[in-house]
N, C-alpha and C positions, 0 to 999 in steps of 0.2 A: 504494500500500500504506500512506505513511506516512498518507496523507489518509482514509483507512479507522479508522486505526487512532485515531486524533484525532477522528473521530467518534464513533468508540464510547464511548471514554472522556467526550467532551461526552455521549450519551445516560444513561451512568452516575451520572457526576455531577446530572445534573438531574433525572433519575429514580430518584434514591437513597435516597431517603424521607426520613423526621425526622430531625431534627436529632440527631446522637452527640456524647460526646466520647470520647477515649481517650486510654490516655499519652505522649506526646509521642516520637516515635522518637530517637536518639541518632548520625545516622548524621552523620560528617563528614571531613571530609578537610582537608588543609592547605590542600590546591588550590583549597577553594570558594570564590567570589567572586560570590556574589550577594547583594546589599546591600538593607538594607533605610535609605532613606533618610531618607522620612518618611512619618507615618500621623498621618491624620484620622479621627478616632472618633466616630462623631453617634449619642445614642440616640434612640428615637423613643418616640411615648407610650406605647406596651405595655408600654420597658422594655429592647427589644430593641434592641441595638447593629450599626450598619453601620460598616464600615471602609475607607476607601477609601489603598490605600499605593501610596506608589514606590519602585518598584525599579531597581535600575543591573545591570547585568550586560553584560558585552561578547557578547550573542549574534553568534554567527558562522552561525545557519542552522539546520536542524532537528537536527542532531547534538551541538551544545551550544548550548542557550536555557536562561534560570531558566522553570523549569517549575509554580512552585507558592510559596506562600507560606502560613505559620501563623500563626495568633493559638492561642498556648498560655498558658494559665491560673496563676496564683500558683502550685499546684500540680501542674504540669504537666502537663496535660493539656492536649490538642489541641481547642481547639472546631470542629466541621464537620460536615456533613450526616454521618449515615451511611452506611457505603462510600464516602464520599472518600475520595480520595490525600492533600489539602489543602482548608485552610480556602478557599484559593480555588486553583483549575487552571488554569496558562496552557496553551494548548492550541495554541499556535504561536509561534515567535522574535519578535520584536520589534526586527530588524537593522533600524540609523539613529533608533531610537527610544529612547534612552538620557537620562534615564533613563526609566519607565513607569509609567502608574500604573493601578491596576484595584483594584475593588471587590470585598464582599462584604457581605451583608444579612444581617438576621433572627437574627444570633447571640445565643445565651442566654449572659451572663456571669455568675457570682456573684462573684469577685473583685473587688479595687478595682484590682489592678495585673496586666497583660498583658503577654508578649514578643513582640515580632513579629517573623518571622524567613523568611527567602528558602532557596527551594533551586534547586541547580543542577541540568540534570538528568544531565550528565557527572562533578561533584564533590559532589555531594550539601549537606548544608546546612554549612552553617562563615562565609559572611561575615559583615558590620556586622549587629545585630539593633536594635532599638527597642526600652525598655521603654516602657509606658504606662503612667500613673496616672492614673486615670477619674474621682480625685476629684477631682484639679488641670485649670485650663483650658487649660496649654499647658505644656511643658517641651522636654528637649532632640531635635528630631526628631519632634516630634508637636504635635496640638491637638485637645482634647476638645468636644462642644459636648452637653451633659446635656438630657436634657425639662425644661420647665418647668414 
């Protein structure tokens, strides 16, 4: 059932169409503890930013994994396909693999500074976030790498 379910959401996500953004949800808990530890920001010549982060989360199995991670915008906003849950969907635990790191492409940014931020999928979001600054080439928990 769960392996159903996890696919569907994979067909969703990739067949989701263009790109959206929208305003960034506010859901948190005390209890959350998914970390965002560090992100690589590379744009390419279009213009268009990929981001590749890691995350810590003590997955214990499919009942609690970090299940998703956001790149939200100066003003809040969420960048991500349209109909995502997340800028990028983990769509299975990640136990012994502490911390993790996964990608995500093609995003449209207008801002110069982003947060990036992990969710839990038992405590929703609340841990360590990332800000980026896209116009500097490194700072605390990140590195930028601009077109030239």
């Amino acid at each position: 059932m769960m392996r159903i379910f996890s696919s569907l959401w994979f067909f969703i996500v990739i067949l989701g169409g263009c790109a959206n953004a929208e305003p960034a949800a506010q859901t948190r808990t005390a209890k959350a503890n998914a970390d965002v530890v560090f992100v690589k920001a590379q744009q390419d010549r279009t213009g268009k930013w990929s981001f590749a982060v890691s995350v810590s989360h003590p997955d214990t199995g499919w009942k609690d994994y970090a299940d998703g991670w956001d790149v939200v915008d100066g003003n809040g906003v969420v960048i991500k396909d349209k109909n995502a849950k997340f800028t990028r969907l983990l769509v299975h635990p990640h136990v012994g693999e502490i911390p993790f790191t996964r990608a995500a492409n093609g995003l449209k940014i207008s801002t110069n500074q982003v947060t990036v931020r992990a969710h839990d999928m038992l405590d929703g979001f609340g841990g360590k976030t990332v800000t980026v600054d896209l116009s500097k080439d490194k700072g605390p928990g990140f590195t930028v790498q601009r077109r030239q």
